[in-house]
C-alpha positions, 0 to 999 in steps of 0.5 A, a space after each residue: 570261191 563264189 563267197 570270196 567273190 561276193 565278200 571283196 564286193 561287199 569290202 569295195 562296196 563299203 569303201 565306196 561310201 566312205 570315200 564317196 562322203 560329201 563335202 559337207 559330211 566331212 566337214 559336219 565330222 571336223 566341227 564335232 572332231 574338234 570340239 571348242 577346245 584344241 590347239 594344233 602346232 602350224 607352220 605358215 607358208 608365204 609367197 612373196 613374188 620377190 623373197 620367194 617362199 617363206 615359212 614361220 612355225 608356231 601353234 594356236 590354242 581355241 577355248 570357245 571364243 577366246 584364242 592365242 597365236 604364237 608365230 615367229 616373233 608375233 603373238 596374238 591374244 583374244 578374249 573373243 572380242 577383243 584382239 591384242 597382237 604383239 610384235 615381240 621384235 618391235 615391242 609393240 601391241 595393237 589393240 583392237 576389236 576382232 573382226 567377227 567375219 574374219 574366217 582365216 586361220 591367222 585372223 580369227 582361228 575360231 572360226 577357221 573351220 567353221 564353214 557354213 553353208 549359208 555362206 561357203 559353196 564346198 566340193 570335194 577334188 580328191 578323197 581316198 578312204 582317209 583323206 580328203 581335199 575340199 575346196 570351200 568358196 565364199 559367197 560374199 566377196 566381203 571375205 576378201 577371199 576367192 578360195 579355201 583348200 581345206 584338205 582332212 584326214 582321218 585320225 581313229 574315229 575323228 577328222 582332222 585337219 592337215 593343211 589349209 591355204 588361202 587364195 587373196 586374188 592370187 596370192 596365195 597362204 598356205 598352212 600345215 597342221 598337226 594336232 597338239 595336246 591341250 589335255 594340262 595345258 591352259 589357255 594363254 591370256 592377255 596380261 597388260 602388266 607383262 607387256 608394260 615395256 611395249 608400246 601400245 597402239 589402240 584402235 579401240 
């Protein structure tokens, strides 16, 4: 009996750690989880005070710098330093440069998990041994951001993420994910000739 006692004592002790991970261990395992190249599918939830809440699913894929957004009738190409953005319901392209500060998941998704400590305050408000909620501050108000709620869960020996939202002065976007196999799939890229019937806007 003694030795079953001292065996659940060493079971929760270990538990303990691993839902005792800080902030910043969590998010040093997603950095390494995730590589430079992933693609997840999203669904992204807007709320407007007057329409209510909407949803627009799609997927993005990174490749280092370099990016692609498909999302409703939007997409989004970047070579990591150039931006093109299309509406397909419009015919429209917007050209411009990409915004290197930007850390939202729909603005610059290479760096949408890439929370620094020089420039992110990180604490966790939930955790089980699977799961985790954080909830990330940005030390510059030039981020245009007042909060990020990152929430993470284990997937085998990797940490991935499952929903992300954004808090712009109480307007809130909150977004799910799931992970996508990249393993065949290439990254889309920015092809002028495929959108020559589109009308082109430059803020180059």
């Amino acid at each position: 009996m003694r030795k079953i006692v001292i065996s659940l004592v060493l079971v929760l002790s270990t538990l303990g750690v691993v839902s005792a991970q800080s902030a910043s261990e969590w998010l040093t395992k997603l950095d390494s989880s995730l590589g430079e190249r992933y693609a997840m599918h999203i669904t992204v939830t807007m709320n407007d005070p007057i329409e209510g809440a909407t949803d627009v699913s799609g997927y993005f894929m990174v490749e280092g710098d370099a990016y692609y957004i498909s999302l409703g009738i939007m997409e989004v190409y970047s070579d990591g330093k150039l931006r093109y953005e299309i509406n397909n319901e419009r015919k429209e392209v917007v050209e411009d440069r990409v915004n290197l500060e930007a850390c939202d998941l729909l603005s610059n998704p290479t760096r949408a998990f890439n929370f620094v400590p020089q420039e992110f305050s990180s604490e966790v408000t939930s955790a089980t041994n699977e799961r985790v909620t954080l909830r990330l501050t940005p030390k510059s108000e030039a981020m245009g951001i007042d909060a990020i709620t990152l929430t993470l869960q284990r997937s085998g020996s990797q940490v991935v993420p499952v929903a992300i939202s954004y808090d712009y002065a109480g307007d809130a976007v909150a977004i799910t994910l799931s992970r996508a196999d990249v393993s065949d799939a290439k990254l889309p890229r920015w092809d002028k000739s495929a959108y020559r019937a589109y009308d082109i806007v430059s803020f180059l």
